[in-house]
PALO-530836 format. One line per 10 residues: their letters; for each residue z, x, y of C-alpha. Coordinates in Angstrom, 1 decimal. Layout:
A> Z:X:Y; ...
//
This chain:
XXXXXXXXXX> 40.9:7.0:4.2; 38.4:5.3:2.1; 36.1:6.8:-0.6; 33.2:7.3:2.1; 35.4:9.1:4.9; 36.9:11.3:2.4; 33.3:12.2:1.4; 32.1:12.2:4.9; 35.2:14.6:5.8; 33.8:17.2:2.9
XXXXXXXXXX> 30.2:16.7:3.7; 31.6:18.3:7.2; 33.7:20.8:6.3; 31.4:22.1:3.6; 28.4:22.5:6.6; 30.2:23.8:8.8; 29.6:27.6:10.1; 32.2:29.8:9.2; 33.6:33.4:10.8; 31.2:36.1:10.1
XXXXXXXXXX> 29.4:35.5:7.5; 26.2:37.5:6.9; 23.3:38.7:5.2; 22.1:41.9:4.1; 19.4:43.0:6.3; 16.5:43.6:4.8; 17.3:42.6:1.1; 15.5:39.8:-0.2; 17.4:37.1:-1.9; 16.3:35.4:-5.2
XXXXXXXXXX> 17.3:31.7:-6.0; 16.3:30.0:-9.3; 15.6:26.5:-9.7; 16.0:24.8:-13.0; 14.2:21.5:-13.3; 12.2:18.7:-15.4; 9.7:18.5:-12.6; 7.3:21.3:-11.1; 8.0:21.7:-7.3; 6.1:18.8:-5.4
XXXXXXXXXX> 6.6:16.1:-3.0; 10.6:15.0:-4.1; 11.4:18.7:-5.1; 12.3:22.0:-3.3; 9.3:22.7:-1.1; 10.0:19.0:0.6; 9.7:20.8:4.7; 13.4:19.4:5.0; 14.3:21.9:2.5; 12.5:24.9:3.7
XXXXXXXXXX> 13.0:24.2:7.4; 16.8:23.8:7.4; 16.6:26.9:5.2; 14.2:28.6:8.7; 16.8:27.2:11.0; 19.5:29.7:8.8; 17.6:32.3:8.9; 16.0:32.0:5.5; 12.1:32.1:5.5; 10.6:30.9:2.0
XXXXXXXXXX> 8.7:33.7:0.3; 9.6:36.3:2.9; 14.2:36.8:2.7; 14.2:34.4:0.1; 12.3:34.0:-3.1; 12.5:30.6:-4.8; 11.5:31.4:-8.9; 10.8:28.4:-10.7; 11.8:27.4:-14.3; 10.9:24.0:-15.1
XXXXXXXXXX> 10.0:21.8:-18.5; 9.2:18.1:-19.3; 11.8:18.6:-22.8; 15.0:19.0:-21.8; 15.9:20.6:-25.1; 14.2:23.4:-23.6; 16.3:23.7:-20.8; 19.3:26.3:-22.1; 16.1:28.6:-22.7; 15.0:28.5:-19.3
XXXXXXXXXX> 18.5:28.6:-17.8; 19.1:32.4:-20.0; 15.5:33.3:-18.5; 16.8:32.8:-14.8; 20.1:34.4:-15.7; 18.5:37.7:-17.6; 16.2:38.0:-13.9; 19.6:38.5:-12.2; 19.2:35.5:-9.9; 22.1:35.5:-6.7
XXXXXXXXXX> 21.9:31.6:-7.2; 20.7:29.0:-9.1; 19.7:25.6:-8.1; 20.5:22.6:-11.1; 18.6:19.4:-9.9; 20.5:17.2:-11.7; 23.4:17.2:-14.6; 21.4:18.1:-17.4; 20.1:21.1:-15.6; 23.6:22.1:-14.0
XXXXXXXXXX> 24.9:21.9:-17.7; 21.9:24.0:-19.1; 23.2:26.4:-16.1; 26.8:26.5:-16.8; 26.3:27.0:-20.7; 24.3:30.5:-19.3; 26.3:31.6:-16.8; 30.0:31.7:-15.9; 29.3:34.6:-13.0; 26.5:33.1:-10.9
XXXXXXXXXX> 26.8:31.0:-8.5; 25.2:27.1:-9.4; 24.7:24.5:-7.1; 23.0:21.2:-8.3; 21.1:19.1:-6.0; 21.9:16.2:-6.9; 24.3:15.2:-9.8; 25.9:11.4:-10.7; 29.0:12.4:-12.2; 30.4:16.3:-11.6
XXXXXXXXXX> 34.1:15.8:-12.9; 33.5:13.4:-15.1; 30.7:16.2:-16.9; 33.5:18.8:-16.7; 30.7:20.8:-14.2; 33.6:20.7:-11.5; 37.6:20.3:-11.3; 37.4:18.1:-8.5; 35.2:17.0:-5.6; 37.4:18.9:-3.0
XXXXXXXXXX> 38.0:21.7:-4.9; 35.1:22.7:-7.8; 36.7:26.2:-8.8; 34.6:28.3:-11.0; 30.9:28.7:-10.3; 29.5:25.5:-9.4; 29.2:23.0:-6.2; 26.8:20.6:-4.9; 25.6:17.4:-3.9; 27.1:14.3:-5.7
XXXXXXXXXX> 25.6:10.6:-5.7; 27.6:7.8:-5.2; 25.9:6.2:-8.4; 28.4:3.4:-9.6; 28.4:2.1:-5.9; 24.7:2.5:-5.8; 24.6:0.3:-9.1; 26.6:-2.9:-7.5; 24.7:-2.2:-4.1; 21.8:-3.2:-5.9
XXXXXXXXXX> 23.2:-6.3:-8.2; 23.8:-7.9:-4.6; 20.4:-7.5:-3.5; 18.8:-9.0:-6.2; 21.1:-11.6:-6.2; 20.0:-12.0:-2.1; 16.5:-11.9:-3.4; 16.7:-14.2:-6.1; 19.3:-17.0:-5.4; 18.6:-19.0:-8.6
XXXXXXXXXX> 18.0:-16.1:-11.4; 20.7:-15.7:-13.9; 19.7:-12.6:-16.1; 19.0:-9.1:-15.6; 17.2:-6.6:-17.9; 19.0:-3.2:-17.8; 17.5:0.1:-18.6; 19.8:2.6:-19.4; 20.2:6.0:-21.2; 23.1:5.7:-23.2
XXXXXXXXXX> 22.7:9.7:-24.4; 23.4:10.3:-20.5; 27.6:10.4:-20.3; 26.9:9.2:-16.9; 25.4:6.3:-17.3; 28.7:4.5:-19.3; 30.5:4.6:-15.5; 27.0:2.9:-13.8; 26.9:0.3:-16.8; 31.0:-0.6:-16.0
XXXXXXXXXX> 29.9:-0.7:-12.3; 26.5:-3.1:-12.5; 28.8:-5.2:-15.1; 31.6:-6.1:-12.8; 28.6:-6.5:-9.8; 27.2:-8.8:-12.3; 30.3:-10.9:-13.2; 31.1:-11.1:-9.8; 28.0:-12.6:-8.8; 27.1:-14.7:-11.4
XXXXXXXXXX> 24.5:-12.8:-13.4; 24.1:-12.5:-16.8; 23.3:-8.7:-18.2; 21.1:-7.9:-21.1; 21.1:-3.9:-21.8; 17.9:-2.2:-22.6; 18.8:1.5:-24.1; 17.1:4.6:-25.0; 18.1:8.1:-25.9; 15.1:10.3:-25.2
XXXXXXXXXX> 11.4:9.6:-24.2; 10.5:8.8:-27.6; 12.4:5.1:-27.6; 12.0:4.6:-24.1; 9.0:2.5:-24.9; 11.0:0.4:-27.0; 13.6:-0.5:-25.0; 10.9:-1.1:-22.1; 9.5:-3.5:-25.2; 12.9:-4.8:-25.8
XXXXXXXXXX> 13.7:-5.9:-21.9; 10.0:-7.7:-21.7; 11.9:-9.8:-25.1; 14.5:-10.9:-23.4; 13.4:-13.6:-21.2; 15.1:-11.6:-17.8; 14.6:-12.9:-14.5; 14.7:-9.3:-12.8; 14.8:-5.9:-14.4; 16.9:-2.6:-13.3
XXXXXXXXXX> 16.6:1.0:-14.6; 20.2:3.2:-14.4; 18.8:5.9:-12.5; 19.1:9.5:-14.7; 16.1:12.6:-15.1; 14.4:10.7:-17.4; 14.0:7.7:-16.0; 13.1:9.3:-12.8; 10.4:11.6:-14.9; 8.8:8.1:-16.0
XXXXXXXXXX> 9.1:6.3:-13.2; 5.5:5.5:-13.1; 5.7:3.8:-16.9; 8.7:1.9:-15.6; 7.2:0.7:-12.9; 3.9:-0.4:-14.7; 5.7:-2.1:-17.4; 7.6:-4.3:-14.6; 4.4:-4.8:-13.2; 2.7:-5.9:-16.3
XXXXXXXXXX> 5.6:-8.0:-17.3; 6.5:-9.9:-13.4; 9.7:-8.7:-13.7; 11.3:-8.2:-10.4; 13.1:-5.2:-9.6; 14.7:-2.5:-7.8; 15.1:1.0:-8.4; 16.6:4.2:-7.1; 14.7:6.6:-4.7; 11.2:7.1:-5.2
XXXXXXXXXX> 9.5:4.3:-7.1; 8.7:1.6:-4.1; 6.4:4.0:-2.9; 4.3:4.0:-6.4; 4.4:0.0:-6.3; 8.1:-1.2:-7.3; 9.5:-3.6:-5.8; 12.5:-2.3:-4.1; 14.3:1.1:-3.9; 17.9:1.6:-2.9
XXXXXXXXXX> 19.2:5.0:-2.8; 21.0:7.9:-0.9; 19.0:9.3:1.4; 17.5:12.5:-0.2; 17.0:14.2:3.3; 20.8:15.0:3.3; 20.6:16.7:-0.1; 17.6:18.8:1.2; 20.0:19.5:3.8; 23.3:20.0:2.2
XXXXXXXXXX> 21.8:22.2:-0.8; 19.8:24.4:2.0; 23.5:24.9:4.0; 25.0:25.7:0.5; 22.7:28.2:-0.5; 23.4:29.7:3.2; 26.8:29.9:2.4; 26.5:31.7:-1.2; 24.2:33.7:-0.3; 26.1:35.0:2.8
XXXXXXXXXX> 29.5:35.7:0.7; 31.1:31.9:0.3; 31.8:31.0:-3.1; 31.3:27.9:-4.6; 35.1:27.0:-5.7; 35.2:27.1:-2.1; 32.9:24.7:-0.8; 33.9:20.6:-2.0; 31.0:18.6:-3.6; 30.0:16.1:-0.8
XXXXXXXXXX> 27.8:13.0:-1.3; 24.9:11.5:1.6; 27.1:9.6:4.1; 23.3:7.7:4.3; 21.6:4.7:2.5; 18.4:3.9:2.5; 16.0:0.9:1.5; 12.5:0.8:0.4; 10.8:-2.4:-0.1; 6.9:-3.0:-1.1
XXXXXXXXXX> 5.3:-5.4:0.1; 2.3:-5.2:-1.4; 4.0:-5.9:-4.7; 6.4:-9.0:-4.0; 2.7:-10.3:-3.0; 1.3:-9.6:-6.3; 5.0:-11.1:-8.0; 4.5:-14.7:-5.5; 7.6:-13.5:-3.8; 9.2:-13.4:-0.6
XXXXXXXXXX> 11.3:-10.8:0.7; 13.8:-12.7:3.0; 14.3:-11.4:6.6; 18.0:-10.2:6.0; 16.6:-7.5:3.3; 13.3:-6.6:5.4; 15.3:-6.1:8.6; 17.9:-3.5:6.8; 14.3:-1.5:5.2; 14.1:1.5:6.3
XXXX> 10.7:2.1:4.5; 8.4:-0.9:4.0; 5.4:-0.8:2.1; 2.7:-2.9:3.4
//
């Protein structure tokens, strides 16, 4: 079995209904979430969320009370991860890894299960993908793959360009493994790389600064929190500087160029069937992190206009989203 049918295989059996699992009736379940975002349209009250949650039995604000902690610093995350702990949560939800780490660092009793995470082992947040052990499981995303994925479609957008401007957060352990993976993408198809790094939101600016120096013929952001949190910036400055570029999920539709991501239906899904599962008796050393078995593509039209582009009919025909 390859990588994707192993995950595909776990995705399954960690969905699956099991025996006689139930909840108490009448009690009314609290889940925290832990995030660098309020609630909105790419957070927990997306309808995916809330109905698969309906279709197990959980109604939002009725069974099942969702309590918010959130903050734009993520030093202040540990705070807000002992404030969801000391209000006796049966669950918490960690978006990403900094959260699930904030999460871990307060708890070793209640159950954690982040939403979406790059790199669980490698963070120490899980033993393995099939079996976590301890208190934590969750959604993982096939980052490193997702990194080369998107060297080859620049390269099938731009034939002739030879250099890329990469953003990355090198204070993200993550990131390292996504660099290694869009460097051997890039020697194997003939681009040159030119790294672009920050460590917070204070130097972000200059190494947005630094990859409008460097004479690139495209531009690519590592996806991580932060760069998802600025996403807007990001996309401006590529604007401002013509830089074509793609992104992960969530920045075509605010006027970049092209998206490729996992499809963040299936982790509305998997963290609602998760959350099922706790809160009905499973625990989460029980329950293998799975990854989307789904892709999808954004492209915007509107701005390869404004960048005297083209996008060629093999990329526009695989879009599941196009922005006209």
């Amino acid at each position: 079995m390859n990588r994707r049918d192993i995950c595909m295989a776990l995705f399954a059996l960690a969905v699956l209904p099991r025996g006689t699992e139930a909840q108490q009736p009448g009690r009314i379940y609290r889940v925290g979430w832990l995030d660098v975002e309020p609630p909105g349209p790419s957070r927990p009250k997306d309808p995916v969320w809330v109905q698969t949650l309906a279709n197990l039995g959980w109604v939002v604000d009725k069974n099942l009370v969702v309590i918010y902690r959130y903050t734009d610093r993520m030093e202040r995350l540990p705070k807000l991860a002992e404030e969801l702990v000391s209000l006796n949560v049966d669950v918490i939800v960690a978006f990403a890894a900094a959260q699930t780490e904030a999460a871990k660092q307060a708890t070793k009793t209640i159950p954690i299960v982040f939403f979406i995470h790059g790199d669980p082992v490698g963070r120490g947040h899980v033993a393995s993908l099939a079996r976590p052990g301890g208190n934590i499981t969750g959604g993982c995303q096939m980052l490193p793959e997702l990194c080369g994925k998107r060297v080859q479609l620049l390269r099938e957008l731009l034939p002739r360009a030879s250099r890329i401007a990469v953003l990355w957060n090198v204070a993200n352990p993550s990131k390292a493994t996504d660099w290694r993976a869009t460097q051997d993408a890039a020697r194997t198809l003939a681009f040159n790389l030119e790294p672009c790094q920050f460590t917070g939101p204070d130097d972000l600016q200059g190494a947005l600064e630094v990859a409008g120096r460097v004479k690139a013929d495209a531009f690519m952001p590592l996806e991580d929190s932060l760069t998802f949190r600025f996403r807007r910036t990001i996309v401006d400055f590529a604007s401002n500087a013509r830089l074509p570029a793609i992104y992960a999920g969530g920045y075509a539709e605010i006027g970049g160029l092209m998206s490729y991501y996992d499809n963040p239906e299936e982790f509305f899904r998997l963290n609602a069937f998760y959350l099922d599962k706790i809160l009905k008796g499973a625990k989460p050393a029980d329950l293998p992190v799975a990854q989307a078995t789904r892709l999808a593509l954004s492209v915007n039209l509107r701005t390869a206009k404004a960048l005297g582009l083209t996008i060629p009919q093999t990329i526009l025909r695989r879009a599941d989203v196009v922005v006209r």
